[in-house]
C-alpha positions in Angstrom: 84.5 111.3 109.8 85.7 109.4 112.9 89.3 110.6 113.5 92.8 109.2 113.4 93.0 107.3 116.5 89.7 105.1 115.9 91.0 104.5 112.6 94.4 102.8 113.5 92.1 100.7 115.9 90.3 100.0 113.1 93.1 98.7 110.8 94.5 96.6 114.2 91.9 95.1 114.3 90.6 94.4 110.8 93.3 93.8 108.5 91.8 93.7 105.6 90.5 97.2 104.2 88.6 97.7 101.1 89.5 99.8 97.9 88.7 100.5 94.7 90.5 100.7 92.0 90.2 102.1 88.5 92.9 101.6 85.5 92.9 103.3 82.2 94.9 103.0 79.7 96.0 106.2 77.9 98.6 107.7 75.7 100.7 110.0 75.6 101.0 109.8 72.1 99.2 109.3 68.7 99.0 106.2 68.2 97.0 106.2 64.4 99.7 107.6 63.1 102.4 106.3 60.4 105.6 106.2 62.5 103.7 104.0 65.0 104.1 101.0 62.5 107.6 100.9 63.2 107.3 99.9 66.7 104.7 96.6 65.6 105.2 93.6 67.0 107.5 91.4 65.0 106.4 87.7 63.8 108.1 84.6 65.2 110.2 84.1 62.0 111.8 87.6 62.8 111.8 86.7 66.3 114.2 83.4 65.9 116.3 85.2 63.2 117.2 88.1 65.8 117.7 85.6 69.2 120.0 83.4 66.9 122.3 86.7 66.2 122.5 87.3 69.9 123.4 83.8 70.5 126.2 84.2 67.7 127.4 86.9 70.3 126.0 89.5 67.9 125.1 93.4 70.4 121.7 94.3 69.4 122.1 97.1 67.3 124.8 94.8 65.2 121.9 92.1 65.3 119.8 94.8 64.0 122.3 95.7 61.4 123.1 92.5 60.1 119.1 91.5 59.7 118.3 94.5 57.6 121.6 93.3 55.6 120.5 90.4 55.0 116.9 91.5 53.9 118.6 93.9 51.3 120.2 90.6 50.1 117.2 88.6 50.0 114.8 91.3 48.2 
């Protein structure tokens, strides 16, 4: 292993070092499990209902709040 001081010459004079490396993706939780459906990814109908709450000045959980409302209305 060469030591320190030949090193830092090394980086001086080659800026560019080499590296590898590796991503995984893991969880810390189950994620085939019921409860996980909750946090799906909503569609763009749901999408545009919620933004146009916020843009009536609505706070998100009263955004949140008034959509479910309005679905016990519509069901």
């Amino acid at each position: 292993m060469k030591d320190l001081r030949n090193y830092e010459v090394d980086l001086k004079n080659n800026l560019q070092t080499k590296a590898e490396i590796v991503l995984k993706q893991t969880h810390n939780h189950s994620i085939v499990r019921a409860e996980v459906l909750k946090h799906r990814i909503s569609s763009e109908e749901v999408k545009s209902k919620i933004l146009k709450l916020f843009e009536k000045g609505k706070t998100p959980s009263k955004a949140l709040f008034t959509f479910k409302s309005q679905l016990r209305v519509e069901s």
